[in-house]
Structure formats: structure tokens, C-alpha cells
C-alpha positions in Angstrom: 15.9 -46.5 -53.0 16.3 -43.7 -50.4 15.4 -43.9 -46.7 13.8 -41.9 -44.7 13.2 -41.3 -41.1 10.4 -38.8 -39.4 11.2 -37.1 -36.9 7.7 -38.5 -35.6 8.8 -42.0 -36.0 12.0 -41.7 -34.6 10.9 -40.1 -31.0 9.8 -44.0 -29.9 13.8 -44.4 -30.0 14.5 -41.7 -27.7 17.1 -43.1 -25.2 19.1 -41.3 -22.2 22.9 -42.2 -22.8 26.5 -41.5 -21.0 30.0 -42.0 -23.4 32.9 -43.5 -21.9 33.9 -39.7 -20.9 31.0 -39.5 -18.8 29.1 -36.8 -20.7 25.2 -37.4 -20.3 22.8 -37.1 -23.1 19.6 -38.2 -24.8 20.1 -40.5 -28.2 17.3 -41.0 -30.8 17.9 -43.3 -33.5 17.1 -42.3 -37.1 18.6 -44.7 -39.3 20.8 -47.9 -38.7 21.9 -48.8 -35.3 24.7 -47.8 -32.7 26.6 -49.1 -29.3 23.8 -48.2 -27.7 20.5 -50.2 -29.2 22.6 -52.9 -30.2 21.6 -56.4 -28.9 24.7 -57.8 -26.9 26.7 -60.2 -29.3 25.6 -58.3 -32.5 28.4 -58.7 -34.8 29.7 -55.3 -36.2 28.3 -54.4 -40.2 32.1 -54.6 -42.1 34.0 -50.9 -41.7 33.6 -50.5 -45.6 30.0 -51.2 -45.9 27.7 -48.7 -47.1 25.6 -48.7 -44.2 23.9 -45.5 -43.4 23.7 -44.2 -39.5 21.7 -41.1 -38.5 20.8 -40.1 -35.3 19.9 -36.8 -33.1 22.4 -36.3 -29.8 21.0 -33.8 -27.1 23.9 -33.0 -25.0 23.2 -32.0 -21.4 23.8 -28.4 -20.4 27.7 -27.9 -19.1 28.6 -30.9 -20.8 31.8 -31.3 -22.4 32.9 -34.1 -24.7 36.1 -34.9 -24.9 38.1 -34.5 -28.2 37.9 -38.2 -30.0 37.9 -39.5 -33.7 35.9 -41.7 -35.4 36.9 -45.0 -38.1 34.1 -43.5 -40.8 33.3 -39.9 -42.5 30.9 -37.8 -40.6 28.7 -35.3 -40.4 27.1 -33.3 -37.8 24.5 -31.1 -37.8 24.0 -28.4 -35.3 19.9 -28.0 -35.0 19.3 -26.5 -31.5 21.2 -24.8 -28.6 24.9 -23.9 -28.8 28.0 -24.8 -27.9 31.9 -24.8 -29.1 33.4 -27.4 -31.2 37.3 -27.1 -30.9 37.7 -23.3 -32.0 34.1 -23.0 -33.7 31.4 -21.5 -32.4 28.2 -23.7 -33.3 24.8 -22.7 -33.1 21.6 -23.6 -35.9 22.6 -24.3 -38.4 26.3 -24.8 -38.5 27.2 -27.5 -40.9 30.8 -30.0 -39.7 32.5 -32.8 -41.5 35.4 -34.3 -40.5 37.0 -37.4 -42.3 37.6 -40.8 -41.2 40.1 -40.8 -37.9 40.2 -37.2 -37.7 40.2 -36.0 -34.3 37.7 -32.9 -33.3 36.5 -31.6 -30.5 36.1 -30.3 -27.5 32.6 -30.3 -27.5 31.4 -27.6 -24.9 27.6 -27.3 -24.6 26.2 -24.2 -23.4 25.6 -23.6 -19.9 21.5 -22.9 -20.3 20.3 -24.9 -23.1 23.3 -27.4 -24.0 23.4 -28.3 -27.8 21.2 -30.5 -30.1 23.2 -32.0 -33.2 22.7 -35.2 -35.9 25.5 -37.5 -36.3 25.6 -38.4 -39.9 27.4 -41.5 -41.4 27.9 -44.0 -44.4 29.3 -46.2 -43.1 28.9 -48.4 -39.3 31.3 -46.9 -36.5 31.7 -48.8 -32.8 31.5 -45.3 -31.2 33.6 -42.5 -30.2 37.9 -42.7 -29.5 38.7 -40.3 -26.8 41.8 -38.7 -27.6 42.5 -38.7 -23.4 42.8 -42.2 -23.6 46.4 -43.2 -24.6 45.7 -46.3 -26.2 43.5 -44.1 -28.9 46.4 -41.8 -29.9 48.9 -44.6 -30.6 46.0 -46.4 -32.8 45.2 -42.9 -34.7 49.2 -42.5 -34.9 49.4 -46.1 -36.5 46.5 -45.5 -39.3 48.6 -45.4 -42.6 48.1 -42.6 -44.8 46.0 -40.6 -42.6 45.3 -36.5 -42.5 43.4 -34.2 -40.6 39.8 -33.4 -42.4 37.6 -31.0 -41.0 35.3 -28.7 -42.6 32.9 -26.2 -40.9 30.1 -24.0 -42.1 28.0 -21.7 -39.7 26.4 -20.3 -38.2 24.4 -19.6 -41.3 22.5 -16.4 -41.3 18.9 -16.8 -42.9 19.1 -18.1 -46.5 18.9 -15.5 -49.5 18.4 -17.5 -52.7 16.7 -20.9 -53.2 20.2 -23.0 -53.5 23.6 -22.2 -51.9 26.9 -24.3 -51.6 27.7 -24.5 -48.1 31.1 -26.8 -48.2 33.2 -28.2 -51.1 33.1 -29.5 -53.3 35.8 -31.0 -52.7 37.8 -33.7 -55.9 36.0 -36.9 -54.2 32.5 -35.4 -54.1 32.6 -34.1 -50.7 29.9 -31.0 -51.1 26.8 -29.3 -48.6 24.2 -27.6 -50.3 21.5 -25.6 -48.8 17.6 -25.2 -50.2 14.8 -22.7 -49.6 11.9 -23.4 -51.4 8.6 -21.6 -51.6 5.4 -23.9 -50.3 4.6 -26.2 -53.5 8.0 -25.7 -55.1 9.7 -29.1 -56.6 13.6 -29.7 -55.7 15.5 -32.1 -57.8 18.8 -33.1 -55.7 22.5 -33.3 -57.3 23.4 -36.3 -58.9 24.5 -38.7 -55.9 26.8 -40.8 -58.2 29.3 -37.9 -57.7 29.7 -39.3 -54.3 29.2 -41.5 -51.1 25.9 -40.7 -50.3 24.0 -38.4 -49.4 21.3 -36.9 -46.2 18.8 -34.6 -46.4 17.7 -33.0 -43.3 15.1 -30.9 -43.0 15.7 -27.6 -40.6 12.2 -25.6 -41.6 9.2 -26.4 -43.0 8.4 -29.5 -44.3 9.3 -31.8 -47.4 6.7 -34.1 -49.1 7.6 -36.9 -51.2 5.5 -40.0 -53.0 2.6 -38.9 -50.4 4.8 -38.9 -47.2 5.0 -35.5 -45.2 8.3 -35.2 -43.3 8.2 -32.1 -40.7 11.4 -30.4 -39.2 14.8 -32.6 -38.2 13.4 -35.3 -40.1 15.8 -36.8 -42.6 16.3 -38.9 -46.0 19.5 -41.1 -47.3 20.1 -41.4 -50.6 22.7 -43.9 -52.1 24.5 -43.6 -54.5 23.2 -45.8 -57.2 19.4 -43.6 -56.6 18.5 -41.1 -59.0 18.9 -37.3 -58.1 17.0 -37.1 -54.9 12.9 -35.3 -55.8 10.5 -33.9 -53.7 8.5 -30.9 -52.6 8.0 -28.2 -50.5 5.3 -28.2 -47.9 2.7 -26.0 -47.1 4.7 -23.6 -45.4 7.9 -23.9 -47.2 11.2 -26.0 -47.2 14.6 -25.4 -45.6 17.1 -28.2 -46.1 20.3 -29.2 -45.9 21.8 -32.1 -48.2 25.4 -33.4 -47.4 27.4 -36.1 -50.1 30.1 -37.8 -48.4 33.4 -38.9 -50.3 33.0 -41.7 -52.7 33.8 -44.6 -50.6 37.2 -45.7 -49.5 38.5 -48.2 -47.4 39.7 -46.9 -44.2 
């Protein structure tokens, strides 16, 4: 059965935060849990669990986080502000996936506003492996069988037509799609058998679904033993963006 998270419900988890770079930010947790609302002594969900993670980083102004990698498939959703991300420019909505123990980054933030993005996974990650910690390159070195994934798309100008591929897709179902739907219409999602699960997050309007109302940067998981993901446009419309990750691997 999908989850889902408002981006009502979620502002109770709204916590101020600093990585082991010493960038500052504020952290609200969507969906699963993280470093930094775990209770000490928590054991760690196994690496190839499905196990969804979602939550919204708001990266101080004249921040800059180190280039790092993560052990699980990722994406992040730039929703607010701007900033660059290695070579990209990123600024709503820009669209980035980068595979398991791929290393990305700089993030910059911008000097005025810094940069609002979601962190997307499937699967549980300990956190971040800064790339200026030499310890972390010998273990990324080490990985067997590794490549460099990243994928970006963005910024996207305003949407044209009600459906658009934005990445992919790629042979293990790796795909982002992109909705506009008039107020009322219905939306029937791709098949999510075709890959690792997928989110939903909503960047305008609002989506309804089984008598729930979910308003801007709220979000939905969908596994992928669910049926195609249904639901509805709101009042005032629907703009969403659904990313599948890979079918699962073990990393």
C-alpha cells in the first residue's frame, strides 16, 4: 500500500541540523528515519531493504556541502532557492539521481536564499561520505563493480502537455516523469513493477486521493508490488513529479 506524507504533517519534524562538513541546515522528516532522529543504539534497517526514506533539506545561505556519496540510489529534488550541484545549475524544479556510491557534489547554495531540496531513497543510508575525508575514497575505491551514475534534469521551464519524461528510462526501470493535470482530472501512475519504487511529489497544486488532500511538497511512496499509483487533481490543479528507482540490487 503506498505511503504518504503531508507536507502539513511533516512540519512537527522540522529539526536544525550540521553534517560532518559543518554545513548548517534545517531537516524535516517525511518518511522513514535518518542519523539524525534516530534513538542512540538503533540498529541500522539491512542496506538491501526496501525501506523508503524522504525528507526536505533547507540548506543555509553560503553553504557549501562537500562532494560525498551515498551506499543507496537517490534522488533529490530541487523545490526552492538555488544553488550549483558539481557543474549544474539547480533551481525549481531540477530533477538529480545519482546511483549507489556515486560521488556528486559540490553543493553551493546561493548567497540570498540558499537552496531547498528532498532527499529521496529506497533503501536505509547512515548518511553522507565526504569525499575530503580520505578514509571515504579508499572505501568508494574498494566497492566492486562500481560506476559513476548521475542523471540531471532542470531547470524545467513551465510544463506544456499533461505528461513528459523527464529522465530515462533507463534498462533497470530507472525513469522521471512529470504531470500537469487540470483541477478534477484523474492520473493513473506507470506500472511500479517496472522498478524499485517510486515517489510522488507534489510541486503545485494539490493531489487528492481516497479522501486525503495533499498540498504542495507533500509526497507519496509507492512499492513495487502496489498497483499503478491513482489519484486526482485538486481544486486548482496538479503538478507532480514521480521518480522509479532501479529494480533493487544489492550494493
Amino acid at each position: 500500500m503506498p505511503l504518504t506524507a503531508s507536507a502539513e504533517a511533516a512540519r512537527v519534524n522540522r529539526r536544525r541540523g550540521s553534517a560532518a562538513d559543518g554545513v548548517c541546515f534545517w531537516h524535516t522528516l517525511y518518511l522513514g528515519t535518518t542519523r539524525y532522529n534516530m534513538a542512540p543504539g538503533t540498529p541500522d534497517p539491512a542496506p538491501d531493504a526496501l525501506f523508503p526514506m524522504a525528507f526536505l533539506v533547507e540548506q543555509d545561505p553560503g553553504t557549501t556541502a562537500s562532494a560525498h556519496y551515498h551506499q543507496q540510489d537517490q534522488f533529490q529534488l530541487v523545490v526552492r532557492g538555488h544553488a550549483s550541484l558539481g557543474l549544474h545549475d539547480v533551481r525549481p524544479v531540477t530533477v538529480h539521481f545519482t546511483g549507489a556510491h556515486t560521488a556528486y557534489g559540490p553543493i553551493r547554495a546561493s548567497q540570498d536564499e540558499g537552496v531547498w531540496y528532498f532527499t529521496l531513497r529506497n533503501g536505509f543510508d547512515p548518511g553522507a561520505r565526504f569525499m575530503t575525508m580520505p578514509e571515504n575514497r579508499v572505501a568508494l575505491r574498494a566497492v566492486p563493480g562500481r560506476s559513476h551514475r548521475e542523471s540531471v534534469a532542470g531547470p524545467l521551464q513551465a510544463a506544456s502537455a499533461p505528461g513528459e519524461t523527464l529522465l530515462g528510462p533507463d534498462p533497470d526501470g530507472m525513469t522521471a516523469w512529470r504531470y500537469r493535470l487540470d483541477p478534477g482530472a484523474p492520473i493513473s501512475g506507470p506500472d511500479p513493477a517496472d522498478g524499485g519504487g517510486q515517489y510522488w511529489v507534489i510541486t503545485k497544486g494539490s493531489l487528492t486521493r481516497q479522501g486525503e488532500t495533499l498540498p504542495p511538497l507533500s509526497c507519496a511512496f509507492v512499492f513495487p508490488n502496489d498497483a499503478p499509483f491513482q489519484a486526482g487533481a485538486g481544486p486548482s490543479g496538479l503538478e507532480v513529479i514521480a521518480m522509479q528507482f532501479p529494480r533493487r540490487t544489492t550494493h
